[in-house]
C-alpha positions in Angstrom: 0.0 0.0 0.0 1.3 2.9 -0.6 2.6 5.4 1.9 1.9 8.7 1.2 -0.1 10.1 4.0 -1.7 13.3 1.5 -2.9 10.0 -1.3 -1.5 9.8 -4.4 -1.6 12.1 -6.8 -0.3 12.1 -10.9 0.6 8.6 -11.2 2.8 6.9 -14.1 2.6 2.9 -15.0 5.2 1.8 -17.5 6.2 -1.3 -19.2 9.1 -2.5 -21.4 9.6 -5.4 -22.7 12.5 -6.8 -25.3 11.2 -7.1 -29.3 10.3 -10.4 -31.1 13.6 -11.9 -32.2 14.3 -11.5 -36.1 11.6 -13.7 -38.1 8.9 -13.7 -35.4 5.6 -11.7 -35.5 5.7 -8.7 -33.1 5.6 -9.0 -28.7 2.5 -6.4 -28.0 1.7 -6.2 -24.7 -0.5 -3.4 -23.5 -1.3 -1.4 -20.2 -5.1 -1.1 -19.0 -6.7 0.6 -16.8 -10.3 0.0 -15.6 -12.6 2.6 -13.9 -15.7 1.4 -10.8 -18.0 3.5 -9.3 -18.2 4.2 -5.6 -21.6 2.4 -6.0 -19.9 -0.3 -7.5 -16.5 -0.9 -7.1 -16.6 -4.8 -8.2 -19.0 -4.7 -10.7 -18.6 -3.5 -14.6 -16.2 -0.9 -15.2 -17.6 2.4 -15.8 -14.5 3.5 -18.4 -11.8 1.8 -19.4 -8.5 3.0 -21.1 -6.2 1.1 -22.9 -4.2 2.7 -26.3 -7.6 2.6 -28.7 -9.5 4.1 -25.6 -9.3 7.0 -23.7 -10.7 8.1 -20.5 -13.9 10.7 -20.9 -12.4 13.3 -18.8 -8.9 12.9 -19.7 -7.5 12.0 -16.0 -5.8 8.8 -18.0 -3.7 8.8 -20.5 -1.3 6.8 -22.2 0.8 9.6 -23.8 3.2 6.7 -25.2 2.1 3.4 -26.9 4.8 0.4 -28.1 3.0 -2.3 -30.5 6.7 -4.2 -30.6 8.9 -3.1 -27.5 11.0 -1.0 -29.8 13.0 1.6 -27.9 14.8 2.1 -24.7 13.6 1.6 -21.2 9.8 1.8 -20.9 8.6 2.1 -24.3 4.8 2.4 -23.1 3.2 4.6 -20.2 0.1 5.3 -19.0 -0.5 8.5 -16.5 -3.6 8.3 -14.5 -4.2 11.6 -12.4 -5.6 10.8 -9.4 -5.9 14.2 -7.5 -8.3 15.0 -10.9 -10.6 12.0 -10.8 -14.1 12.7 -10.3 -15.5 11.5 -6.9 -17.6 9.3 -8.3 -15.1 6.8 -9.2 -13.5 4.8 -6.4 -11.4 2.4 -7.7 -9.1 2.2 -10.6 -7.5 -1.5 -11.4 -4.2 -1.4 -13.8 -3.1 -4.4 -15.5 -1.2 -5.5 -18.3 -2.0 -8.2 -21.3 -0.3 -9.5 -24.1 -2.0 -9.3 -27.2 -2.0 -13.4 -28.7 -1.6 -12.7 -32.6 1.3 -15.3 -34.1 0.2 -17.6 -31.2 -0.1 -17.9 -27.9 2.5 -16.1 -25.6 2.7 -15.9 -21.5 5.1 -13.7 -19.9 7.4 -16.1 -19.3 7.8 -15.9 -23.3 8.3 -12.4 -23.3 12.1 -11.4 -22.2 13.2 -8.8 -19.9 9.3 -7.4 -19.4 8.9 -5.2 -16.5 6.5 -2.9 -14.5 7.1 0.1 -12.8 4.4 2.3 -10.8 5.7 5.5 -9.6 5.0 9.2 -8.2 7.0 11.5 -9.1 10.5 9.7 -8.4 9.0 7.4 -5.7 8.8 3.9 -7.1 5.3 2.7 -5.5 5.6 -0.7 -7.2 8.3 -2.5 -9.5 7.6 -6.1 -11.2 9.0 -8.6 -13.4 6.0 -10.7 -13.9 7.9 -13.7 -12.6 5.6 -14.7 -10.6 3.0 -15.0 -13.5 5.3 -16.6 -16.4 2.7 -18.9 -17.4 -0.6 -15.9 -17.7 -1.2 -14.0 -20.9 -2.7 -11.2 -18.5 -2.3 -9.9 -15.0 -3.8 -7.4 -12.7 -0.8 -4.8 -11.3 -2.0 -2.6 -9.0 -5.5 -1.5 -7.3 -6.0 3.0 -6.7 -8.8 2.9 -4.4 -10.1 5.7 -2.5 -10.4 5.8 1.9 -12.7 7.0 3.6 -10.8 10.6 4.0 -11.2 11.0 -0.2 -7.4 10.2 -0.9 -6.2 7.2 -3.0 -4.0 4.4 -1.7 -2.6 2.0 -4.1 -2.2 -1.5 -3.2 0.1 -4.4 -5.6 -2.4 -6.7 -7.4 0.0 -9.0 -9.3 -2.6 -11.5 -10.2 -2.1 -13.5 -13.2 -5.3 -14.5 -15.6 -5.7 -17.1 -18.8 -7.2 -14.4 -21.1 -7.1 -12.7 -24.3 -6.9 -8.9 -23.9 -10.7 -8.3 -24.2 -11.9 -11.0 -22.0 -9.3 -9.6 -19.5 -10.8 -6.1 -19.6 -14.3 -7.7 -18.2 -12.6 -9.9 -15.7 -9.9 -7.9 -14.3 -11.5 -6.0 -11.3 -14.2 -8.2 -10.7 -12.9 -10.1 -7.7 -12.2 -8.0 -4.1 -8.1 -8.5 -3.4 -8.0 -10.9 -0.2 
């Protein structure tokens, strides 16, 4: 959880990951980021924001998109702006999923992938997706909102069997234990 006692403000997730090797059809994994009512923070999303969507009032972005893992370092982010968010929304789930075209892939096929939550220069979460090698999708972190109005992030590394899509509907649906 995170530890900032004022709640998080202007957040960045990014992801790298190494290319296909010569021959092979492109590695595209993407980050996603799924919006819940404070009526309904486990049910359907109310938004969600991946690189073909964007959030309604622009609190989420993803000002930098890879479809191959070309480029140095993180070569896709996504910037969600907490201290913006309407208080109607009181929980955002990120996660990341690998898009299955040439085949299926898990992230234990993907080399040197990599997650990295931060405000500002504090890292609020780093992850090699180790610990789900054999998913083609996994939660990464929960924003939810206390009982003072300030969001907390907890780590969600929870690996899923799905297709990008079917991850997208499934991905915030079950309370972290």
């Amino acid at each position: 959880m995170s530890t900032t006692s004022a709640g998080l403000g202007k957040v960045e997730v990014k992801l790298k990951w190494d290319p296909s090797p010569l021959g092979e059809p492109p590695r595209h994994l993407d980050i996603i980021a799924a919006t819940y009512s404070v009526d309904d923070l486990y049910g359907r999303p109310v938004y969600v924001v991946d690189y073909e969507r964007r959030s309604p009032d622009g609190t989420i972005t993803m000002p930098r998109h890879s479809e191959t893992g070309m480029g140095f370092g993180f070569v896709e982010v996504m910037v969600l702006e907490f201290d913006r968010l309407a208080p109607v929304y009181g929980r955002v789930v990120v996660g990341v999923a690998i898009h299955q075209d040439g085949g299926p892939r898990t992230f234990g096929d993907i080399r040197n992938a990599g997650v990295l939550v931060a405000e500002k220069y504090t890292e609020l979460l780093k992850d090699d997706f180790a610990q789900v090698a054999e998913s083609t999708a996994t939660t990464v972190a929960e924003f939810v909102r206390d009982d003072s109005g300030q969001w907390r992030m907890h780590e969600m590394i929870r690996g899923y069997d799905s297709d990008p899509v079917t991850f997208t509907a499934e991905m915030g649906s079950v309370p972290q234990p």
